[in-house]
C-alpha positions as CSV (number, residue, x, y, z in Angstrom):
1,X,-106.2,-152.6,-288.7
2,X,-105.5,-148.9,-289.9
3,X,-102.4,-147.2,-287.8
4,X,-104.9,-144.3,-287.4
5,X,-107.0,-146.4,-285.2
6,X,-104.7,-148.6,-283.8
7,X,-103.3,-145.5,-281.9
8,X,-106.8,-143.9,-281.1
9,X,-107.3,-147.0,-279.5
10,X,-103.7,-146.2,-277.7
11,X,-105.1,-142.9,-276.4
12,X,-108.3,-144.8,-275.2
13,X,-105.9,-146.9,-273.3
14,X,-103.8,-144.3,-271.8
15,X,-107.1,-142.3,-270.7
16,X,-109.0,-145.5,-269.5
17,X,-105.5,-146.7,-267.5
18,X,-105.1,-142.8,-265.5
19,X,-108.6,-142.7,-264.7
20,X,-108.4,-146.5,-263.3
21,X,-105.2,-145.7,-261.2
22,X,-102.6,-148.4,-263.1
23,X,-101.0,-148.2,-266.4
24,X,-102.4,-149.3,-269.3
25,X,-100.5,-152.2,-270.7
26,X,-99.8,-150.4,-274.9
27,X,-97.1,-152.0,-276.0
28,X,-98.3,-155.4,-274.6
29,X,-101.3,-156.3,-277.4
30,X,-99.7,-158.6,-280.4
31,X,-100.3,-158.7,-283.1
32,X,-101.4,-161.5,-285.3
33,X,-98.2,-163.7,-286.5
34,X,-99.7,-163.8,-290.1
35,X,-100.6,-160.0,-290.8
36,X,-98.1,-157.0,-290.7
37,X,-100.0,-154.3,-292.3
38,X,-97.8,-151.5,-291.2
39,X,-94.9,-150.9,-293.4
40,X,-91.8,-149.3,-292.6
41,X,-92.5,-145.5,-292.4
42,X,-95.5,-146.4,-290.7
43,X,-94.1,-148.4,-288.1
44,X,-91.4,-145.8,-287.5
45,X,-94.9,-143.4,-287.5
46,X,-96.4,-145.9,-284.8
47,X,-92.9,-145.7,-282.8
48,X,-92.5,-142.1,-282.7
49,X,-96.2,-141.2,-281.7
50,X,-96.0,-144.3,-278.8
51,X,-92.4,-142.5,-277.3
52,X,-94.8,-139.3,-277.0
53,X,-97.4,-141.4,-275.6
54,X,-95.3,-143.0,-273.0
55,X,-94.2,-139.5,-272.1
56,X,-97.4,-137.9,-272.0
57,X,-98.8,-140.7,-269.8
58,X,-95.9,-140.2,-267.1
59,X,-96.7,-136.1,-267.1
60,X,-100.3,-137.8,-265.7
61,X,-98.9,-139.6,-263.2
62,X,-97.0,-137.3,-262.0
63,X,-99.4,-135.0,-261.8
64,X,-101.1,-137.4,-259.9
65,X,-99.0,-138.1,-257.2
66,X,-97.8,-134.4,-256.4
67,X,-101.4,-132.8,-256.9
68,X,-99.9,-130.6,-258.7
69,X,-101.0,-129.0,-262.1
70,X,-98.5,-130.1,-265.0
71,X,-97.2,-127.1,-266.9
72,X,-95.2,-128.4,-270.4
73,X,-93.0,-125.8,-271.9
74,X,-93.3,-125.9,-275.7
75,X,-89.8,-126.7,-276.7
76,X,-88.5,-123.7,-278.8
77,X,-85.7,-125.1,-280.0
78,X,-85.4,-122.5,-282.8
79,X,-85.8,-119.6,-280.2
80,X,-82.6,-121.2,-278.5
81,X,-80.5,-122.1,-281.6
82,X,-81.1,-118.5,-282.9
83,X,-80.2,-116.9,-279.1
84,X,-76.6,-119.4,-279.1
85,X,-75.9,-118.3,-282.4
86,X,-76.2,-114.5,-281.2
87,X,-73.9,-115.4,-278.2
88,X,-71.2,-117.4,-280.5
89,X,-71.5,-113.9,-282.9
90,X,-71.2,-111.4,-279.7
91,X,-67.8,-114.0,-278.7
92,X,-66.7,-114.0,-281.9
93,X,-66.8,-109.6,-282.4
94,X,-65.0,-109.5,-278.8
95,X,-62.9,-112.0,-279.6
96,X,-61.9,-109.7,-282.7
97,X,-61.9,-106.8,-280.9
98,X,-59.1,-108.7,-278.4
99,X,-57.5,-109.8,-281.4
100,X,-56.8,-106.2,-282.4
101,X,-55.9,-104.6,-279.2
102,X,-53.6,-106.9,-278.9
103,X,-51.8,-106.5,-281.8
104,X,-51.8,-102.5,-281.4
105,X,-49.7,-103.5,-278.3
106,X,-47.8,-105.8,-279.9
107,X,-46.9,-102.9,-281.8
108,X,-46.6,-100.2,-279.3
109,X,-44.2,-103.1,-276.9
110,X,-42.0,-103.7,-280.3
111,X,-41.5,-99.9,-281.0
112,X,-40.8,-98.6,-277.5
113,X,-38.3,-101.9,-277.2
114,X,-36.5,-100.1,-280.1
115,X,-36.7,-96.6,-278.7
116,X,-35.5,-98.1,-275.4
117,X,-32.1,-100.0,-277.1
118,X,-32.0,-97.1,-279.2
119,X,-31.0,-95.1,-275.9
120,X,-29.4,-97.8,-274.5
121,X,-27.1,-97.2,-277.0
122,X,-26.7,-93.5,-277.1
123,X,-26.3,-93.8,-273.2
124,X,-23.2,-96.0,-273.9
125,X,-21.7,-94.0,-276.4
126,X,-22.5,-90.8,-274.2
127,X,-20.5,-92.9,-271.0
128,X,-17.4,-94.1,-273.0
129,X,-16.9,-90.5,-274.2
130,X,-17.7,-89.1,-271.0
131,X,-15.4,-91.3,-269.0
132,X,-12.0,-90.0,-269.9
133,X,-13.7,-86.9,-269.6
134,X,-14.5,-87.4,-266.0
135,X,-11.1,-89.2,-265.2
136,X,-8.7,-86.0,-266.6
137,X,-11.0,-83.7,-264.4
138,X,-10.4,-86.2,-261.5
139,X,-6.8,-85.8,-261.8
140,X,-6.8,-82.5,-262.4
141,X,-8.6,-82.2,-259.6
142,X,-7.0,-83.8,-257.3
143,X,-3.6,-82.5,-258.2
144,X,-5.1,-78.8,-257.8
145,X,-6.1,-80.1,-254.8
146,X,-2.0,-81.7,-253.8
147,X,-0.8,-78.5,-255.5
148,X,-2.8,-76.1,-253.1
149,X,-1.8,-78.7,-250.6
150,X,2.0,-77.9,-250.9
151,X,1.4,-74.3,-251.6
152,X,0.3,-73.7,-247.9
153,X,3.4,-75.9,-246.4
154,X,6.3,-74.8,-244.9
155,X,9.6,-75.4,-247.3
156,X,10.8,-77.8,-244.5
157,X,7.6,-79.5,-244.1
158,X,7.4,-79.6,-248.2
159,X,10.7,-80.9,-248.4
160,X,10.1,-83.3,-245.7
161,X,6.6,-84.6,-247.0
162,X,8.4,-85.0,-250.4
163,X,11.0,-86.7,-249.0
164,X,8.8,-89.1,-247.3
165,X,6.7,-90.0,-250.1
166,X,10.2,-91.3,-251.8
167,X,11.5,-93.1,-249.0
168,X,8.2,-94.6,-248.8
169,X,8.4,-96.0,-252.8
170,X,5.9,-93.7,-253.7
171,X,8.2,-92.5,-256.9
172,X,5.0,-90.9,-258.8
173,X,3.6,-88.8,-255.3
174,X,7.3,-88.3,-254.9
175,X,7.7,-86.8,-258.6
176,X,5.1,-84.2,-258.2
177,X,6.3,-82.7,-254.9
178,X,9.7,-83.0,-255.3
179,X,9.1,-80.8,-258.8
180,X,7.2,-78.5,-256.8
181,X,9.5,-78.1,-254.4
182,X,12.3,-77.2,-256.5
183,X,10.1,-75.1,-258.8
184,X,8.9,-73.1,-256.3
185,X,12.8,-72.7,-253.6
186,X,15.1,-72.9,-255.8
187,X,17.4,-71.0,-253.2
188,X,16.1,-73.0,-250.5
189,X,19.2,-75.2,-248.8
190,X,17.7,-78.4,-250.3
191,X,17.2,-77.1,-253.4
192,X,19.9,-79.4,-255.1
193,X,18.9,-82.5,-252.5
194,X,15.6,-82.6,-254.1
195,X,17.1,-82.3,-257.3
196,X,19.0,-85.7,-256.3
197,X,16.0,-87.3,-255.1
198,X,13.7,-85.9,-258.4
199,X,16.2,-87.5,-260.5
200,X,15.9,-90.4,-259.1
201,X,12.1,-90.3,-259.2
202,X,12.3,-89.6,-263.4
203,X,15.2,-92.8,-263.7
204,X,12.5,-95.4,-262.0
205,X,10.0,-94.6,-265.2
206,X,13.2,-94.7,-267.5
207,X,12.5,-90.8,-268.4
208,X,16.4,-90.4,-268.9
209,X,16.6,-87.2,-270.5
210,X,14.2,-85.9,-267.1
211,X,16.6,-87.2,-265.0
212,X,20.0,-86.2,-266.8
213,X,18.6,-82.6,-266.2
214,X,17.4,-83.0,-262.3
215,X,21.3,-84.7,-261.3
216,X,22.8,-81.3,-263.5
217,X,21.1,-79.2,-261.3
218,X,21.7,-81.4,-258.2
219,X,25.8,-81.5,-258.7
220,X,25.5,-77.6,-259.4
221,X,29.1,-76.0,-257.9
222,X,29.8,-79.7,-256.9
223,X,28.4,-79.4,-253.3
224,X,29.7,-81.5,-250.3
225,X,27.3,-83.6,-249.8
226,X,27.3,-87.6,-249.0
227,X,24.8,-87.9,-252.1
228,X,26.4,-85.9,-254.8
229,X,29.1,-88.4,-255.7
230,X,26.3,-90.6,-256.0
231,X,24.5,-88.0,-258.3
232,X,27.3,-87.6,-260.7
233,X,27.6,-91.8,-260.7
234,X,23.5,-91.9,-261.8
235,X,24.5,-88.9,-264.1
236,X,26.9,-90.8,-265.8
237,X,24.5,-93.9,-266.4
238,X,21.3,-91.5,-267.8
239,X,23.8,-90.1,-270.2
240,X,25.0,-93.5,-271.5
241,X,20.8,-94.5,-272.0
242,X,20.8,-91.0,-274.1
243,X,23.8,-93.0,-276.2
244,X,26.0,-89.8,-274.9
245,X,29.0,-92.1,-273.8
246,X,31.5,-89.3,-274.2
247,X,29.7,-87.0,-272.1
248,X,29.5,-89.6,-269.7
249,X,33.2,-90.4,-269.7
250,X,33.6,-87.0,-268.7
251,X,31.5,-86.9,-265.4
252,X,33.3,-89.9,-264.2
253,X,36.7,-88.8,-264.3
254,X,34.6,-85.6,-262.8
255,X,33.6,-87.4,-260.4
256,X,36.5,-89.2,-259.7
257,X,38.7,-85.7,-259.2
258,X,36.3,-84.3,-257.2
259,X,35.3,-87.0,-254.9
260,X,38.4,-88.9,-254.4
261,X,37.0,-90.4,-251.1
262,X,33.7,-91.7,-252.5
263,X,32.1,-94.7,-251.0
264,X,32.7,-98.0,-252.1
265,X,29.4,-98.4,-253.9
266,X,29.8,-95.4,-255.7
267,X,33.3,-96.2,-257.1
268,X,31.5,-99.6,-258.2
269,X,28.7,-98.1,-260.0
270,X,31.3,-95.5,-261.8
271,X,33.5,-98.1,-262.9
272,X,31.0,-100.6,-264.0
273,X,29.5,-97.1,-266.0
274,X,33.5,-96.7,-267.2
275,X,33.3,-100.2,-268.9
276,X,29.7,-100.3,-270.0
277,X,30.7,-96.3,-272.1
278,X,34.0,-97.8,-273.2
279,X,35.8,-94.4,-271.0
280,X,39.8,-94.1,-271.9
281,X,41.6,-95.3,-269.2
């Protein structure tokens, strides 16, 4: 038997079965054991055409049981392939296009990072030179401000703020008025008291040759006061710091002279000044 009419008789099968109402048994008619006259590329032939068959037959009966027409769609398989590719190539151009925006503000983020350390950097070098800058006119601010502060006071209330400020162990607040003070009442009654006390205020920063000066003007006339013996003791020691040891041995036997009745702790200070300036006896 011929494959050509071994399927028409398939077909005959498959029409005679739908119009009968059961399927039509196709696959089920052997053949003889002795004879294969189909060889290989028929058989696949035979298998290929019997698949479409089988598929075709089940359309029917479907059609059948809903009582409703059958439409088949022609498989366009090239339609779709050629519609996917166009998809993949529209992906593939955005995809690009993403690629390169991207990379523009890749480009954009790296240079303004620079620009922005690149100030960064500027600002810092602008604040470190602006700093000192700001602190001088601080201070010079503020001691405008103390200046025009003591300016208004009363001489008694200057002396007595001053005054207060060294009792108090403020020796740099202390400094300024007290130099103030003297600077501007010199004639005032404690001129040479605030003299004592600025001299003082210069030996707690070891500013010797400051101090030296302010106890001069302090023991001016050699006033009876319970501080001046005290005065020409401290004198005494600031001149042995400027390595003027003879000019120190000559305010303590001043001061010894003048102030025969000086307190104990004075006469101490003197003579430990005596031995440390190697004084005559």
């Amino acid at each position: 038997m011929r494959s050509g009419a071994f399927i028409a008789c398939l077909l005959a099968a498959l029409i005679a079965g739908s119009s009968l109402g059961a399927p039509a048994a196709l696959a089920q008619t052997p053949l003889p054991m002795e004879e294969d006259p189909l060889d290989d590329r028929s058989r696949r032939r035979l298998d290929r055409m019997e698949k479409v068959l089988r598929e075709m037959r089940a359309i029917v009966f479907q059609g059948r049981e809903t009582g409703k027409p059958v439409v088949v769609q022609p498989a366009d398989t090239d339609g779709q392939l050629r519609m996917m590719m166009q998809r993949v190539d529209d992906l593939e151009q955005s995809l690009t296009r993403l690629n390169q925006q991207n990379e523009s503000l890749r480009f954009d983020l790296e240079q303004a990072r620079g620009e922005l350390e690149a100030a960064q950097t500027r600002m810092l070098q602008l604040t470190e030179r602006i700093a000192p800058l700001e602190s001088a006119a601080a201070e010079q601010a503020r001691a405008a401000e103390e200046e025009a502060a003591r300016a208004a006071l009363d001489p008694d209330e200057a002396f007595a703020q001053a005054a207060g400020l060294m009792n108090g162990g403020d020796f740099d607040g202390a400094e300024a008025a007290l130099a103030d003070f003297v600077s501007r009442h010199r004639d005032h009654a404690k001129a040479a008291e605030a003299s004592y006390m600025l001299g003082q205020a210069y030996a707690v920063r070891s500013a010797h040759a400051e101090a030296a000066g302010a106890y001069v003007e302090a023991i001016r006339g050699y006033p009876k006061t319970a501080w001046a013996p005290d005065a020409m003791a401290e004198l005494a020691r600031e001149l042995i710091a400027l390595d003027r040891a003879g000019d120190a041995c000559d305010t303590l036997a001043a001061l010894a002279a003048r102030y025969p009745k000086a307190p104990v702790a004075v006469t101490r200070k003197a003579s430990a000044a005596k031995t440390q300036a190697k004084c005559a006896a």
